[in-house]
N, CA, C and O atoms as CSV, one atom per row, in Angstrom:
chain,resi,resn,atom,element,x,y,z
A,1,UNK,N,N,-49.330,-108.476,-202.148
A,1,UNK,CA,C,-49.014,-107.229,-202.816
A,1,UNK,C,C,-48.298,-106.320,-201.823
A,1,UNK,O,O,-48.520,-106.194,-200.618
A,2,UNK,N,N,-47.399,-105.720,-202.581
A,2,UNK,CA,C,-46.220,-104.663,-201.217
A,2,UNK,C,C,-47.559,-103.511,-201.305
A,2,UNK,O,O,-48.462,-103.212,-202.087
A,3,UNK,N,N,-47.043,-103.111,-199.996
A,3,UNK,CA,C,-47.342,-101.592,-199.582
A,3,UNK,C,C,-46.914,-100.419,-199.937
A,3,UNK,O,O,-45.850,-100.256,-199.339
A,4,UNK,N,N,-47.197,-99.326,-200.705
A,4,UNK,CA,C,-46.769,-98.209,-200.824
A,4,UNK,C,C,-47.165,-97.487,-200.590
A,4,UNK,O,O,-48.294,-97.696,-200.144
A,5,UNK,N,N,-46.682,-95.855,-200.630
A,5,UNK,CA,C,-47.565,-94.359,-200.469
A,5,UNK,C,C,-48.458,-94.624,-200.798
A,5,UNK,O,O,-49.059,-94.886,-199.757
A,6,UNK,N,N,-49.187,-94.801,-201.684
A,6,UNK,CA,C,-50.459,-94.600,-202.570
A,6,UNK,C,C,-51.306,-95.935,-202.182
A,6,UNK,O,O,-52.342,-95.751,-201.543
A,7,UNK,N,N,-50.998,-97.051,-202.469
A,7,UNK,CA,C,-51.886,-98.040,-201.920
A,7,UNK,C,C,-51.487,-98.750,-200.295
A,7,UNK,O,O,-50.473,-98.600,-199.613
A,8,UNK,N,N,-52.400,-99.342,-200.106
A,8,UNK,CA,C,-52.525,-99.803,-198.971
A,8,UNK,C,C,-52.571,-101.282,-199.033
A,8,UNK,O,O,-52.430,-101.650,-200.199
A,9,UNK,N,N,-52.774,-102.643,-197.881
A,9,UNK,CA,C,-52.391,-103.721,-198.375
A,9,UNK,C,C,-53.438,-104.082,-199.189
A,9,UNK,O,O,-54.500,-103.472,-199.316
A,10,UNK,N,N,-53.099,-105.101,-199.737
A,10,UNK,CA,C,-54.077,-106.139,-200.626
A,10,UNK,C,C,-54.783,-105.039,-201.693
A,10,UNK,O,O,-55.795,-105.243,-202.364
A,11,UNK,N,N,-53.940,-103.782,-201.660
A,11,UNK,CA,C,-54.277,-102.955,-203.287
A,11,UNK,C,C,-55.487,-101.884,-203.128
A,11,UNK,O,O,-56.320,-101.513,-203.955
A,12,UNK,N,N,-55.313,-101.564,-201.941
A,12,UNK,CA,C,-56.752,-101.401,-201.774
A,12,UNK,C,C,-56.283,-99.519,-201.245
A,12,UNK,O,O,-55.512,-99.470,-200.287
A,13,UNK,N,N,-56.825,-97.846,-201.969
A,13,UNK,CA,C,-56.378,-97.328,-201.553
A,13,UNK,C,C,-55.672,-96.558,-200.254
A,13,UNK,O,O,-56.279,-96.793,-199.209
A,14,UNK,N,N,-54.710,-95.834,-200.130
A,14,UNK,CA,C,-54.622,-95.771,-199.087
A,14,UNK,C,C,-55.559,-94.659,-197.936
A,14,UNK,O,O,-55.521,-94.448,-196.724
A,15,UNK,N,N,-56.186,-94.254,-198.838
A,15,UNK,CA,C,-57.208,-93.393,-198.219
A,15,UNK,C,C,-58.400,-94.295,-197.519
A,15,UNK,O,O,-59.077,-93.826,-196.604
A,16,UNK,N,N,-58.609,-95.699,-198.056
A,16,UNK,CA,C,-59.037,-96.436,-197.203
A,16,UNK,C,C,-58.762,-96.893,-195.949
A,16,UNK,O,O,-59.669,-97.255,-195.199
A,17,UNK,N,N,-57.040,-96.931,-195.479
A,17,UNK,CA,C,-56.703,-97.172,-194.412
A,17,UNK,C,C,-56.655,-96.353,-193.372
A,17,UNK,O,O,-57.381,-95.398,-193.649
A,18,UNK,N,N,-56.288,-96.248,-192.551
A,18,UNK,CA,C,-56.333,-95.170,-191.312
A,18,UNK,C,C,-55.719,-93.799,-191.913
A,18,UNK,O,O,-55.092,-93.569,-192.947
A,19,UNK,N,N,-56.185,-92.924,-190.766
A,19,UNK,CA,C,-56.194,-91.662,-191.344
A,19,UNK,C,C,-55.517,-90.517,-189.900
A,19,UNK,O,O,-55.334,-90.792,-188.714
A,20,UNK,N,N,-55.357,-89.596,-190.444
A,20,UNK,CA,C,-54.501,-88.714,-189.129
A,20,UNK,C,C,-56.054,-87.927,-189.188
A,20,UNK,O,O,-56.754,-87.605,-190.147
A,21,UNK,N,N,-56.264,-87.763,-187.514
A,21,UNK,CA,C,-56.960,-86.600,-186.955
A,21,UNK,C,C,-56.481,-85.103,-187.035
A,21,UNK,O,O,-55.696,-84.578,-186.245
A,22,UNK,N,N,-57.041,-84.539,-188.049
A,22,UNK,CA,C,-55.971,-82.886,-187.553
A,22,UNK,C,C,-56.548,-81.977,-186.641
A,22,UNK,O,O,-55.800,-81.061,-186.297
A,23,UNK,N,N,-57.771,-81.992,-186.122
A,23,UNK,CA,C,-58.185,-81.197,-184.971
A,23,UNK,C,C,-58.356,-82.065,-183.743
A,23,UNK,O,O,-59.305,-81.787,-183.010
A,24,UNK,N,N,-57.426,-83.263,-183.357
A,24,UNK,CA,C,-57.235,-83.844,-182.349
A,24,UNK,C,C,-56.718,-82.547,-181.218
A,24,UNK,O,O,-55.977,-81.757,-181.802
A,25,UNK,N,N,-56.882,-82.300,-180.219
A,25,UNK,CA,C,-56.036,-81.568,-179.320
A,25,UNK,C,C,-56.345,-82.240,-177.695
A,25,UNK,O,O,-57.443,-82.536,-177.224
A,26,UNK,N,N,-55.176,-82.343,-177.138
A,26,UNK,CA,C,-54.867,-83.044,-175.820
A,26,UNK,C,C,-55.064,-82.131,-174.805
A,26,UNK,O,O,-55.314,-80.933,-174.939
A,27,UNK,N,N,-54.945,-82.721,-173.840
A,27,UNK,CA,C,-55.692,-81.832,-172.313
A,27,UNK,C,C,-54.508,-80.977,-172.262
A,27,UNK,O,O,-53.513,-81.200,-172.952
A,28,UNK,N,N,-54.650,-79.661,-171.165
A,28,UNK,CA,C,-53.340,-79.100,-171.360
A,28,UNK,C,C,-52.078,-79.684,-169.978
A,28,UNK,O,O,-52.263,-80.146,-168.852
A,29,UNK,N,N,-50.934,-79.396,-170.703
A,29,UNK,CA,C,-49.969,-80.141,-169.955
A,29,UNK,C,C,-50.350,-79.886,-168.516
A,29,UNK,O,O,-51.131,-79.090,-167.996
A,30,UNK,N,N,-49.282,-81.128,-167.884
A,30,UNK,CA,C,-49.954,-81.259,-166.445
A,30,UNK,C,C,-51.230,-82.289,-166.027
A,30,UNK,O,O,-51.225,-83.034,-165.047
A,31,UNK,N,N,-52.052,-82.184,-166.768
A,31,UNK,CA,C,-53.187,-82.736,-166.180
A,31,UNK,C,C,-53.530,-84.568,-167.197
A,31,UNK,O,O,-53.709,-84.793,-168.394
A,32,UNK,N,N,-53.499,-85.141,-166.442
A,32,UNK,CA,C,-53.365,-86.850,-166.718
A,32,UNK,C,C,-54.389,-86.927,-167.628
A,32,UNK,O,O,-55.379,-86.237,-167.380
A,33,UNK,N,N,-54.393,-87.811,-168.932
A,33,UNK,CA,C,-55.272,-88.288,-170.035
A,33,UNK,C,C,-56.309,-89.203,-169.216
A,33,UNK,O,O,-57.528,-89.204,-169.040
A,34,UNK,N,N,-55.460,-89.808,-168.895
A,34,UNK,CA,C,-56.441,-90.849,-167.841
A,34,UNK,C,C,-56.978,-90.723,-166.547
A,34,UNK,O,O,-56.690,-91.230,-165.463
A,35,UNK,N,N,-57.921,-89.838,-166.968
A,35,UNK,CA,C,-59.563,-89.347,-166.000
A,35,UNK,C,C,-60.886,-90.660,-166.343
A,35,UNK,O,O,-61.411,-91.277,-167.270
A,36,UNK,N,N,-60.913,-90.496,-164.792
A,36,UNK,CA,C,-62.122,-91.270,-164.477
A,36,UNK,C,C,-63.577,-91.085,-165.496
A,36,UNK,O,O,-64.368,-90.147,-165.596
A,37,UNK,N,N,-63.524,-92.217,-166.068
A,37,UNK,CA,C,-64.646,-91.796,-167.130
A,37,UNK,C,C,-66.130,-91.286,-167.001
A,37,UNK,O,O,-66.603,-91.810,-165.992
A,38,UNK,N,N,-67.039,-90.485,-167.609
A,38,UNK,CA,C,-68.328,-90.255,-166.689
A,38,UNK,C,C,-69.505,-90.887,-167.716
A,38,UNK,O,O,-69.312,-90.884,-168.932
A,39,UNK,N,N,-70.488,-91.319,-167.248
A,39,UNK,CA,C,-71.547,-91.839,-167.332
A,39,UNK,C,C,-71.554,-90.922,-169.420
A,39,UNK,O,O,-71.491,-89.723,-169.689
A,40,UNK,N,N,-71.663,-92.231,-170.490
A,40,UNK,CA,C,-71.257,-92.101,-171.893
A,40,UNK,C,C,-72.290,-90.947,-172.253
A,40,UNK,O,O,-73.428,-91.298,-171.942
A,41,UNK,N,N,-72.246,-89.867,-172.731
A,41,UNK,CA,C,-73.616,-88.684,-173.569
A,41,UNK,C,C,-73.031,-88.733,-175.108
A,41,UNK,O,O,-71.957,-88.445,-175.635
A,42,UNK,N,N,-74.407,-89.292,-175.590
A,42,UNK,CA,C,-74.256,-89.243,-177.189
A,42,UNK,C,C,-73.941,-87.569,-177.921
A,42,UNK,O,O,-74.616,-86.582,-177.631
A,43,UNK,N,N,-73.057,-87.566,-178.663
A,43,UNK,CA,C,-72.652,-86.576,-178.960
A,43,UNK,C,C,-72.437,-86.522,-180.483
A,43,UNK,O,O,-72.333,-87.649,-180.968
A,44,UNK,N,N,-72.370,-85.800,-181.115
A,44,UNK,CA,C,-71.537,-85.320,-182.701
A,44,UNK,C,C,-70.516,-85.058,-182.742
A,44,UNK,O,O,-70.285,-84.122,-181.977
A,45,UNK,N,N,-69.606,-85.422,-183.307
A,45,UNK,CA,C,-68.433,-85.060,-183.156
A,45,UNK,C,C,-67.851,-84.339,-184.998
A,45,UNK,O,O,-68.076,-84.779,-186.126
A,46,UNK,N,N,-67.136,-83.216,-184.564
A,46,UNK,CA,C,-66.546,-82.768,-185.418
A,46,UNK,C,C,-65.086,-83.383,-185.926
A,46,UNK,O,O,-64.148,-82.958,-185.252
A,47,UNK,N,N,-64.623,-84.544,-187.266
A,47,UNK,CA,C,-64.053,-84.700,-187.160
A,47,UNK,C,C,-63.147,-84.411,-188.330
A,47,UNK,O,O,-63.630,-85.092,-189.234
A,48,UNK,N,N,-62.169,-83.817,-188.776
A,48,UNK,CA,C,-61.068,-83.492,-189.508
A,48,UNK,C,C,-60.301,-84.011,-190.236
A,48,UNK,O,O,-59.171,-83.609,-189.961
A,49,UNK,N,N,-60.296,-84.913,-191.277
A,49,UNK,CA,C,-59.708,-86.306,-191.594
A,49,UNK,C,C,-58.341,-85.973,-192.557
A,49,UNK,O,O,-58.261,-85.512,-193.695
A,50,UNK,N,N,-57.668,-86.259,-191.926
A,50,UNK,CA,C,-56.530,-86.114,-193.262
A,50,UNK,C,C,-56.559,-85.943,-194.564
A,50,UNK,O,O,-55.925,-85.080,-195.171
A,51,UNK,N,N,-57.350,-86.817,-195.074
A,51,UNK,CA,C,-57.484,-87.284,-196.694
A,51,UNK,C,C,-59.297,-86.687,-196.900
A,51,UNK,O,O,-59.589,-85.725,-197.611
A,52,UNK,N,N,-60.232,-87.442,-196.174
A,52,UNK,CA,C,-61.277,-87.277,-196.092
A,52,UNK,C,C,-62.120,-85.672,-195.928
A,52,UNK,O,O,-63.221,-85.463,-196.435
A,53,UNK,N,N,-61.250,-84.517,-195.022
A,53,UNK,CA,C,-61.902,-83.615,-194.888
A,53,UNK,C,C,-62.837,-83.795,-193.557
A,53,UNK,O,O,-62.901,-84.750,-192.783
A,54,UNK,N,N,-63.545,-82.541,-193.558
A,54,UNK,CA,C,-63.813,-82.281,-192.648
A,54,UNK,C,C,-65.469,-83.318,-192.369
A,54,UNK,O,O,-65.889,-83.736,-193.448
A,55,UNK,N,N,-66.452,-83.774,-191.021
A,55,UNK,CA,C,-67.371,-84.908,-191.065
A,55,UNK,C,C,-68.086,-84.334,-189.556
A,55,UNK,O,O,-67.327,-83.926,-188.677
A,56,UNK,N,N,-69.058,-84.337,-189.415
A,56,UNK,CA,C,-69.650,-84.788,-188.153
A,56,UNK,C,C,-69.942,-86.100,-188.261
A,56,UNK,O,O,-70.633,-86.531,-189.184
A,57,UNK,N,N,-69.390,-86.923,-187.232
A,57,UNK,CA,C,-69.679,-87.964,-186.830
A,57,UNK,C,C,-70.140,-88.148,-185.136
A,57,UNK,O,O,-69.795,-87.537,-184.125
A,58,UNK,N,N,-71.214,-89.452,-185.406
A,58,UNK,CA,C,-71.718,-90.118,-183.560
A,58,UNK,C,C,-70.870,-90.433,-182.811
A,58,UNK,O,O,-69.829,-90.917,-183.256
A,59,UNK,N,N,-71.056,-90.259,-181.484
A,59,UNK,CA,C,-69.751,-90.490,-180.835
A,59,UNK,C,C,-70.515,-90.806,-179.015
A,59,UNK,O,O,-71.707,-90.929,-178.732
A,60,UNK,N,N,-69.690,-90.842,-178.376
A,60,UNK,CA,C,-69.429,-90.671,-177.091
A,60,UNK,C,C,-68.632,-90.381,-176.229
A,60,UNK,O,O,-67.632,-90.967,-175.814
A,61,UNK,N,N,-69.392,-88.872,-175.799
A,61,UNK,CA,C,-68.130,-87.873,-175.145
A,61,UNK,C,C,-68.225,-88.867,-173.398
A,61,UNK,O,O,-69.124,-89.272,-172.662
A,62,UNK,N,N,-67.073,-88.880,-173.408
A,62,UNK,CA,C,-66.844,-90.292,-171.933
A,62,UNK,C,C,-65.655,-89.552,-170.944
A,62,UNK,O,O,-65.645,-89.785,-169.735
A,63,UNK,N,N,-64.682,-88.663,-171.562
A,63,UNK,CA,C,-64.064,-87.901,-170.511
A,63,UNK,C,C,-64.407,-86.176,-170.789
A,63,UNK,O,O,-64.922,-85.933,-171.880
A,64,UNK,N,N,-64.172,-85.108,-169.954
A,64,UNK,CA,C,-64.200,-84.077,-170.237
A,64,UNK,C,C,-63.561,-83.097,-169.482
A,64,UNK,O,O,-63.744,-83.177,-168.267
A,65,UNK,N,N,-62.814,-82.134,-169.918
A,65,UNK,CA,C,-61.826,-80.913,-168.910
A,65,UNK,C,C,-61.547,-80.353,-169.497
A,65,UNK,O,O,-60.511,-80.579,-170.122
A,66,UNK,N,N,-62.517,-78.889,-169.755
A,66,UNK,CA,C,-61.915,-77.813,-170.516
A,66,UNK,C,C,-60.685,-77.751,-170.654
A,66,UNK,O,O,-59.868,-78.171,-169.834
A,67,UNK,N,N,-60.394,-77.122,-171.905
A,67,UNK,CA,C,-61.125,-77.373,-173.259
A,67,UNK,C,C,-61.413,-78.085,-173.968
A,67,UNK,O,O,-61.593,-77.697,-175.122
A,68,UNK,N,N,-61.580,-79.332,-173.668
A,68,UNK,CA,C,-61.286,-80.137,-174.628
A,68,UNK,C,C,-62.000,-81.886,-173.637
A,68,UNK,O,O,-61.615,-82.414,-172.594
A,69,UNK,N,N,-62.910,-82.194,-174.433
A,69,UNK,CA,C,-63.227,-83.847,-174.402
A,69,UNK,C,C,-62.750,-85.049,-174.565
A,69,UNK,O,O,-61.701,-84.986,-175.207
A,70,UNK,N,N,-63.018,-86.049,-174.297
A,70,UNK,CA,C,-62.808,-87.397,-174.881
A,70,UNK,C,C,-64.002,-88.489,-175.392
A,70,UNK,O,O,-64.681,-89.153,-174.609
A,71,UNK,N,N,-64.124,-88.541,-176.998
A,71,UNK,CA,C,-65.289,-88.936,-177.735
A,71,UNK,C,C,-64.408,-89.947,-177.972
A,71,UNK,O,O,-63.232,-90.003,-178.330
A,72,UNK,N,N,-65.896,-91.325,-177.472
A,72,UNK,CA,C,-65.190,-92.703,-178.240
A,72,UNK,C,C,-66.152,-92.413,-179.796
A,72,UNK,O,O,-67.230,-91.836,-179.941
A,73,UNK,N,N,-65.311,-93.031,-180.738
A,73,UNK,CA,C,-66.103,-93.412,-181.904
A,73,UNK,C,C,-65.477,-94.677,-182.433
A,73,UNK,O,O,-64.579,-95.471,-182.152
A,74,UNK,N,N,-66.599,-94.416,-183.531
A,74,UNK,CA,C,-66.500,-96.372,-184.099
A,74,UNK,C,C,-66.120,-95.604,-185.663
A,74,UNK,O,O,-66.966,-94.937,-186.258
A,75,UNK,N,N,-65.103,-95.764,-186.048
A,75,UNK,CA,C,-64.775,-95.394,-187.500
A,75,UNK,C,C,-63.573,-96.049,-188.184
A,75,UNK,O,O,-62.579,-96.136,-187.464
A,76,UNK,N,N,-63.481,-96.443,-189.211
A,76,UNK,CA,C,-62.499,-97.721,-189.666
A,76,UNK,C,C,-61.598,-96.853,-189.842
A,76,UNK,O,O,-60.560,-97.480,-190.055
A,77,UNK,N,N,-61.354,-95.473,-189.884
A,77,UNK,CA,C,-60.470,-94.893,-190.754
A,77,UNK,C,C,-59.499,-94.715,-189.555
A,77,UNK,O,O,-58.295,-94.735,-189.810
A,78,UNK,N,N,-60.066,-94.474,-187.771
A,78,UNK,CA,C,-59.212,-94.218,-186.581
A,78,UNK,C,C,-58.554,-95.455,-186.497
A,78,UNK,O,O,-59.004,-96.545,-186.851
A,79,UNK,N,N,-57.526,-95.226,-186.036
A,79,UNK,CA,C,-56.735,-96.220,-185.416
A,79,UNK,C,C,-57.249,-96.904,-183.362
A,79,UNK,O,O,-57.272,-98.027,-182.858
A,80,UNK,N,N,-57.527,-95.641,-182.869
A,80,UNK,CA,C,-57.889,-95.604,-181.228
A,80,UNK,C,C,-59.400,-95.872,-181.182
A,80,UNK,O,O,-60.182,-95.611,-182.097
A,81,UNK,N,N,-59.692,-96.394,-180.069
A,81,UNK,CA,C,-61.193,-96.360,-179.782
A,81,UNK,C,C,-62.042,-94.436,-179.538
A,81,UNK,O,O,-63.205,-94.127,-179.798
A,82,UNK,N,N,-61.226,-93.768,-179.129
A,82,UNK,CA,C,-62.005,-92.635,-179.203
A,82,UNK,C,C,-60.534,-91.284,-179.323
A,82,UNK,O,O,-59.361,-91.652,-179.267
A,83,UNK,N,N,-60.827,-90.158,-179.447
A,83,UNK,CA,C,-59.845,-89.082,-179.447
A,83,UNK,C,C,-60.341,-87.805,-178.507
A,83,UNK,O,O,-61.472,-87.664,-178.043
A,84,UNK,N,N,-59.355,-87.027,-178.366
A,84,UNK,CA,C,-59.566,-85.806,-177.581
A,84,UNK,C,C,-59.825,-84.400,-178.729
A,84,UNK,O,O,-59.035,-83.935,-179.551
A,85,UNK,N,N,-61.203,-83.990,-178.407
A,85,UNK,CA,C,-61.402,-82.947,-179.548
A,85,UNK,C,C,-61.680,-81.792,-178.595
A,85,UNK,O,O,-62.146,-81.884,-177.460
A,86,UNK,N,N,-61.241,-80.452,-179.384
A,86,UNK,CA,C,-61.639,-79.584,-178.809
A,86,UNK,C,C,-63.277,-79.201,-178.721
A,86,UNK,O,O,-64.095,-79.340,-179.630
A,87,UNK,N,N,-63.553,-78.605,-177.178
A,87,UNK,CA,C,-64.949,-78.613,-176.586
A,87,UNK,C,C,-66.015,-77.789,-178.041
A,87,UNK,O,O,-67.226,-78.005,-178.093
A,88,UNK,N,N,-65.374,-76.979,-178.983
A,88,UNK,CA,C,-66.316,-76.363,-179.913
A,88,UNK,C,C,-66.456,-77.220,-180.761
A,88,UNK,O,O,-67.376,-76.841,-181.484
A,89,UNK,N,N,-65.949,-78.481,-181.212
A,89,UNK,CA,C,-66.241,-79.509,-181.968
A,89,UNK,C,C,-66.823,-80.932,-181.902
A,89,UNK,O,O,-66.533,-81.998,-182.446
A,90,UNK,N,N,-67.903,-80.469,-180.886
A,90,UNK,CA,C,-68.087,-81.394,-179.900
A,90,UNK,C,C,-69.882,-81.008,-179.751
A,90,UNK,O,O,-69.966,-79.841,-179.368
A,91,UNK,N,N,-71.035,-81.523,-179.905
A,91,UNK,CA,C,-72.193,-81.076,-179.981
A,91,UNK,C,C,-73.561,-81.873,-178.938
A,91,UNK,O,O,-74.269,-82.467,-179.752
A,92,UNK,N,N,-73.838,-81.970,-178.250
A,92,UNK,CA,C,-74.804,-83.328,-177.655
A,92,UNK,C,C,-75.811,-83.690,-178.826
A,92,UNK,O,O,-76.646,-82.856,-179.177
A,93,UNK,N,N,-75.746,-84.706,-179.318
A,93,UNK,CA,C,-76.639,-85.348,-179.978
A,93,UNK,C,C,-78.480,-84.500,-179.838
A,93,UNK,O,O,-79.093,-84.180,-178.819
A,94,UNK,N,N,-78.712,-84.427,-180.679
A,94,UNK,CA,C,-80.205,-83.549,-180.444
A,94,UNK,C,C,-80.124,-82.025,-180.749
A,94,UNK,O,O,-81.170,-81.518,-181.154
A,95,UNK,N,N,-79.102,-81.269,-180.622
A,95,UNK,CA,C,-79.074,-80.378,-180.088
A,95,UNK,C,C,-78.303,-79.376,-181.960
A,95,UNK,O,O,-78.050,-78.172,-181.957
């Protein structure tokens, strides 16, 4: 079955397939994505879904430099193993 706007392969919607982050935000210029990772803290993550809306989801915040983190998550809808969210969308597990 072809691919279109609306569906995704094998017919299946496209809101099932990957999805854009809209409160993704990157470290600020200058300073390298690729920081030494620190020991994984379970976290919540606030996440923003294109289609889906807004979610706290589990995560693991693994880099960090104001303002802003790096949470791996496990979610079919991301394309990457984790994203950079800003530090207010970002919670330690428990808390």
């Amino acid at each position: 079955m072809a691919r279109t706007a609306r569906y995704g392969a094998f017919g299946a919607p496209s809101e099932w397939n990957h999805q854009q982050v809209v409160n993704v935000e990157w470290p600020p210029p200058g300073i390298p994505t690729l920081l030494p990772e620190h020991r994984p803290v379970p976290v919540r993550a606030r996440v923003i879904w294109e289609h889906d809306g807004e979610e706290w989801i589990p995560g693991r915040a693994v880099r960090w430099l104001r303002p802003v983190v790096f949470v791996l998550i496990n979610d079919h809808r991301h394309r990457g193993a984790g994203l950079w969210l800003p530090l207010r969308d970002v919670r330690r597990e428990g808390e």
